[in-house]
Wavefront OBJ file of the C-alpha trace (Angstrom):
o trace
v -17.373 30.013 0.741
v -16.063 26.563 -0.009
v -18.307 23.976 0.112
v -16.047 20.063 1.203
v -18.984 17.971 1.379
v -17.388 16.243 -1.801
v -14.645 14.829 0.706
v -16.693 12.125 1.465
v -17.538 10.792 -2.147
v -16.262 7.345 -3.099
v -15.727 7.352 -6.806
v -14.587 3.759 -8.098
v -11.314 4.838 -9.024
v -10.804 5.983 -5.212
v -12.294 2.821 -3.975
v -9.833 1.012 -6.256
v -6.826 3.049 -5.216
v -7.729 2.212 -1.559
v -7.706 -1.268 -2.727
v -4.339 -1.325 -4.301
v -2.666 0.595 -1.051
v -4.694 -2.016 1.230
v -3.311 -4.797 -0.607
v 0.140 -3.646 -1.445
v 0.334 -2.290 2.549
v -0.341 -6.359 3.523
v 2.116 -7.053 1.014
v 4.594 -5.122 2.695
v 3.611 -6.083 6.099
v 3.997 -9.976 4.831
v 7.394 -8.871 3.502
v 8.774 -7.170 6.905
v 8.120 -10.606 8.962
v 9.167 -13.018 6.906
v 12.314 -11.677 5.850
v 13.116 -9.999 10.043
v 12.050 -13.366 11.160
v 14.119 -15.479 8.741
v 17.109 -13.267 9.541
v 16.106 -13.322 13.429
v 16.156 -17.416 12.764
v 19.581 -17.360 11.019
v 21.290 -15.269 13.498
v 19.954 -17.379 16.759
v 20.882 -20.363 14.686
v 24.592 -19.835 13.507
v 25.764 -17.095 16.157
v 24.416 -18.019 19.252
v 24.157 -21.136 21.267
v 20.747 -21.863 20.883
v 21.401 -24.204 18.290
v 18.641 -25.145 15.612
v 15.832 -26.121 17.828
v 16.152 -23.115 20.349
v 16.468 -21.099 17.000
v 13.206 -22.597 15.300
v 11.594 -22.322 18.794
v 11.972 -18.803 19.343
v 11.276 -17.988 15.471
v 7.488 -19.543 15.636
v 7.213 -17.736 18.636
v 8.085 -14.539 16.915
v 6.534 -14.826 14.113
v 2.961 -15.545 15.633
v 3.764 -12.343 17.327
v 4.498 -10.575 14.671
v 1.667 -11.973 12.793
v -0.702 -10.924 15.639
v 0.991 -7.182 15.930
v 1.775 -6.657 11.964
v -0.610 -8.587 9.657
v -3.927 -9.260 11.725
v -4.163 -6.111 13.097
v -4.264 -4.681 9.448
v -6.389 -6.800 7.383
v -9.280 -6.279 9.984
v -8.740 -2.747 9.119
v -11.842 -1.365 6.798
v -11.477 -0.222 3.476
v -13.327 2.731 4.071
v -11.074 5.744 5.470
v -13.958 7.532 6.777
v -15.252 4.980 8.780
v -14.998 5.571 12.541
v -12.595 3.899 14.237
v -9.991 3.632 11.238
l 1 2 3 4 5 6 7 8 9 10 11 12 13 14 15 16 17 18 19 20 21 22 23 24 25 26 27 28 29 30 31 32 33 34 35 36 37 38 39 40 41 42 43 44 45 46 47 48 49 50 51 52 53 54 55 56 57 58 59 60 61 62 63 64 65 66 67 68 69 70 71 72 73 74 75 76 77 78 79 80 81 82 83 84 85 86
């Protein structure tokens, strides 16, 4: 019979492929809210009457969100995917 304890081994170039995905998954993440929130932004701005303040106003307030539910959430995230609670 098949033995799978080997699952659990972390060889360097695994931890350094879990490195590049963790870091290129932020990347993405980073990507997502800048550019929704800059088009969110543009669109309250020039096709609504918000206006520029109302615009910027509802942008910070979407962005921390986004921040809070995309980016935080993720970093805090260990590198390890056989850590409970991953």
């Amino acid at each position: 019979m098949e033995d799978r304890s080997h699952f659990g081994d972390q060889t360097p170039e695994i931890v350094a492929h879990e490195r590049t995905y963790h870091a290129f998954s932020i990347l993405v993440r980073w990507s997502m809210l800048v550019i929704g929130n800059g088009i969110f932004w543009l669109t309250l701005w020039f096709a609504s009457p918000a206006g520029f303040l109302g615009a910027t106003a509802a942008a910070i307030a979407t962005f921390v969100l986004g921040y809070v539910v995309l980016v935080r959430h993720e970093e805090k995230q260990p590198l390890n995917l056989w850590v409970e609670g991953r």
